[in-house]
N, C-alpha and C positions, 0 to 999 in steps of 0.2 A: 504493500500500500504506500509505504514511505517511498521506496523507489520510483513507485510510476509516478506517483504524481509529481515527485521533485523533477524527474525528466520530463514529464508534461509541462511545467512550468519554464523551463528554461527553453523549452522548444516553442512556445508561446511567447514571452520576449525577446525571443534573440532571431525566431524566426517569421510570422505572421508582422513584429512589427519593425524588423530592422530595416526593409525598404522604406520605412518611414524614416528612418533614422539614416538613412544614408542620403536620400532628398535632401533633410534638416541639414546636414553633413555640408554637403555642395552650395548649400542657398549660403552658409555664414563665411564659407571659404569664397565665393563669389563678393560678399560685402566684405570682407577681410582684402579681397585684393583692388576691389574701388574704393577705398577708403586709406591706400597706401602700407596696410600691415603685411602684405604679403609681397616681399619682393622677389621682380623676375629674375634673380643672379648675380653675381659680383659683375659679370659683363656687362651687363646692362644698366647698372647706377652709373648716373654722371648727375650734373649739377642739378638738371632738371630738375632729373626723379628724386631727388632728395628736397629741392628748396619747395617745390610745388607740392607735397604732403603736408612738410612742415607749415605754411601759411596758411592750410587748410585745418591742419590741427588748433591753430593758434587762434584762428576763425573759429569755430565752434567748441571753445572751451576742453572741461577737463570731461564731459558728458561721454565720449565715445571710448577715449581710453580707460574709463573707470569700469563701462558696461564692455569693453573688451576684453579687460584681465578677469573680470566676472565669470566671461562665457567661457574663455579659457578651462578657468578655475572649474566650470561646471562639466567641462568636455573632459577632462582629466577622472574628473570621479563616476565620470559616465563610464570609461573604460576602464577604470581598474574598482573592482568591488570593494567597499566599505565595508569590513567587519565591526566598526563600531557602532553601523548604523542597526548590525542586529540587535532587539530586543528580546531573549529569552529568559528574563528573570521569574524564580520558579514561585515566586511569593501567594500567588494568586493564586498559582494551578496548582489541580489534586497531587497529591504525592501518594506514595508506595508506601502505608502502615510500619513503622518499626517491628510490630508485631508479626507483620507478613515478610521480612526480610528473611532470604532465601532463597533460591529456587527452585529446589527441593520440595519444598510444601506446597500443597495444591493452592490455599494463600496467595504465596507468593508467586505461584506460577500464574495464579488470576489475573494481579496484580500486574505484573509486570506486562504482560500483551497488553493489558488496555494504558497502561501508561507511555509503553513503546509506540503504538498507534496513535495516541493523544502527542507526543512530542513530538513527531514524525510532520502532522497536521501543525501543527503551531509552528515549527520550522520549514517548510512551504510559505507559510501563510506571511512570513516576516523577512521572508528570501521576495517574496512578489510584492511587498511595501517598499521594499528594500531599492528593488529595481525599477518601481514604479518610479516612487522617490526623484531618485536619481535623475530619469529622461526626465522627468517632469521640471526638475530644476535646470537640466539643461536646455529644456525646448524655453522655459522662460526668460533666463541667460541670453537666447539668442532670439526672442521678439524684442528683448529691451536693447540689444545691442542693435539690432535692426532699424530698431525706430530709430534710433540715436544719429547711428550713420548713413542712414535715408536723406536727409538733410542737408549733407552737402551737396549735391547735387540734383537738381530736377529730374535728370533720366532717372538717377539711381532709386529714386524716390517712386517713379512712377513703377519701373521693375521692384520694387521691395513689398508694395501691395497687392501683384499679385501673384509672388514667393510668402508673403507674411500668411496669405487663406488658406496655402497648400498645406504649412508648416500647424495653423490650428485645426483643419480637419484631419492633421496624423495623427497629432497630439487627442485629439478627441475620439479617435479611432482606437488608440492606447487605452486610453481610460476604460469604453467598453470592451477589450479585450481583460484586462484584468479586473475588470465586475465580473466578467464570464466565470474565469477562472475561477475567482473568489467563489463565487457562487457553488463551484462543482468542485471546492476543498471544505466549505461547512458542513455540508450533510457529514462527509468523513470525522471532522470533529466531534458533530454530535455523535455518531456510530462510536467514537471512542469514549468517549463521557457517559453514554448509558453503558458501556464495558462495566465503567466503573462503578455504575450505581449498580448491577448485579454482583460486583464483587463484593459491597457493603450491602447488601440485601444476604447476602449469601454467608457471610462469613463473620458479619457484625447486627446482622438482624437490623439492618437500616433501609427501613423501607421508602420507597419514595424519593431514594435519593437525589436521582436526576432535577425534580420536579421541587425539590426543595432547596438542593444547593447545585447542582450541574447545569442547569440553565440560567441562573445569574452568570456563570461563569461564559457557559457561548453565550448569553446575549451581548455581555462585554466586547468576547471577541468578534460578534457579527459587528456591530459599533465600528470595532479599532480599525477593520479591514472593510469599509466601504470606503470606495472608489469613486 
């Protein structure tokens, strides 16, 4: 269960929406190089190409270089994953009885499948915030870098409006791809949490369990993870 859907996940961002992502890619590399950040070679600078950026920078203040090292900054954490951005703190969620510690005892052997399925689904679910996250901050990085640098000049301006609609209908296409997903790792949560109310039904005479304390806990998590 942990397996497929963690590969479902990652075959869902990296692949249904990376064509949107490499559009995004092209549109900020194209305003990076009308805008003078991208230059064509050591061959190629002479007096020009260096004083004619510069008087355009000096023209439109510190606006575009601030939303440029921004986009950067956000292009950088798009490609390499954030492990700080994971949240698995075990405070909230059900834990393994000391009582049941073992694997040996049928107990513990209850215990431990529904907890291994319950962790399984919580780290999916915080791997797809994770990555969501991420594009989402880069796709904003480069509409604010966008507008910014649209401004020097009129063509550039008029090509960046209709790159800026392409870049919110990907971004928006993102979003319900991971409502999708989300959607089709909750039921698996829940399937892991009523695990565990048959394990305290079963082993501690707790009836009701899901329905008293296991659904406070997925409704948090249907909460943390909408899209």
């Amino acid at each position: 269960m942990f397996g497929e859907a963690r590969a479902g996940g990652e075959r869902t961002m990296f692949g249904e929406a990376r064509a949107g992502g490499e559009r995004t890619m092209k549109t900020a590399l194209v305003l990076l190089a009308m805008c003078g950040l991208a230059s064509a070679g050591p061959s190629a600078v002479d007096a020009t190409t260096v004083i004619g950026p510069a008087l355009t920078w000096a023209r439109v203040g510190v606006g575009v270089p601030r939303t440029a090292t921004e986009f950067q900054a956000s292009f950088n954490a798009l490609t390499t994953f954030d492990n700080n951005c994971m949240d698995l703190t075990p405070a909230t969620a059900p834990q393994l009885p000391a009582s049941c510690a073992g694997p040996s005892s049928a107990c513990g052997k209850c215990y431990q499948e529904a907890i291994h399925d319950l962790n399984g689904m919580r780290l999916n679910l915080e791997r797809l915030r994770c990555y969501y996250t991420a594009y989402k901050r880069y796709v904003d990085a480069s509409l604010a870098f966008g507008d910014n640098a649209s401004g020097i000049h009129a063509v550039t301006g008029l090509a960046w409006q209709s790159q800026r609609g392409d870049i919110v209908r990907e971004m928006d296409n993102l979003t319900g791809i991971a409502r999708n997903k989300a959607s089709q790792m909750m039921p698996n949560l829940e399937a892991a949490l009523k695990k565990v109310g048959t394990c305290e039904e079963e082993f501690f005479h707790e009836a009701d369990w899901y329905q008293r304390f296991g659904y406070i806990y997925y409704s948090f998590m249907n909460d943390r993870y909408k899209f």
